[in-house]
N, C-alpha and C positions, 0 to 999 in steps of 0.2 A: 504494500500500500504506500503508496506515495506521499511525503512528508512535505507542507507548506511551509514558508515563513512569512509574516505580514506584522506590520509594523502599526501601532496605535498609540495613542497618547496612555500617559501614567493613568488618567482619572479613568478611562473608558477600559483599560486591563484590568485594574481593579474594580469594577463594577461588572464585568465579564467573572471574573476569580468568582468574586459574591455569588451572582447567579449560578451559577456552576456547582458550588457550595451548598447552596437552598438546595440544587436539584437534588445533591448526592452523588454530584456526578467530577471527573476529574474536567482539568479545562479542555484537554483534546477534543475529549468525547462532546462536552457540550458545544465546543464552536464547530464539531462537524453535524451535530443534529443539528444545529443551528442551518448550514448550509444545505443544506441535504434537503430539510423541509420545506427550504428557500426555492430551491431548483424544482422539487416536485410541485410548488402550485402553480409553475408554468405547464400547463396541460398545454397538449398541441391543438389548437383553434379547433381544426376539425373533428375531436374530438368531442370538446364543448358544444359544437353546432349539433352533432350527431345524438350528446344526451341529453338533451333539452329537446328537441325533435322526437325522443322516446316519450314525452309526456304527449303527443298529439297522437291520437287513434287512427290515423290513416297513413301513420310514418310506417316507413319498410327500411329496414337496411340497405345499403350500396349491395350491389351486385359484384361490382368490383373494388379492391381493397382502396382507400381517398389516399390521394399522393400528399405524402408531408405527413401524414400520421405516425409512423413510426420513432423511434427515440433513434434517429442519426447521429449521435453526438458532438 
């Protein structure tokens, strides 16, 4: 797993540490749940379009798979 470095003020690491703290959690693990959560609620559009569309009684799924829905990285 690959290791980051990133650079914050004094007040905003120690308020990071805290949080972290409350959770029970070390600061690794919390600034990657942090990121992690961050990056998952960017859903891919077409995705959102498609489960919002399940609440309408005449929607049908694609026939064929929507381009750009996949996790391309």
């Amino acid at each position: 797993m690959p290791t980051l470095q990133f650079y914050v003020p004094d007040d905003v690491a120690d308020a990071l540490r805290a949080r972290a703290e409350e959770r029970g959690a070390n600061l690794s693990n919390y600034l990657s749940e942090i990121v992690v959560r961050h990056l998952r609620r960017d859903w891919p559009e077409a995705w959102v379009d498609t489960a919002a569309a399940a609440w309408d009684d005449e929607w049908r799924p694609p026939e064929e798979p929507v381009a750009g829905g996949g996790d391309e990285g």
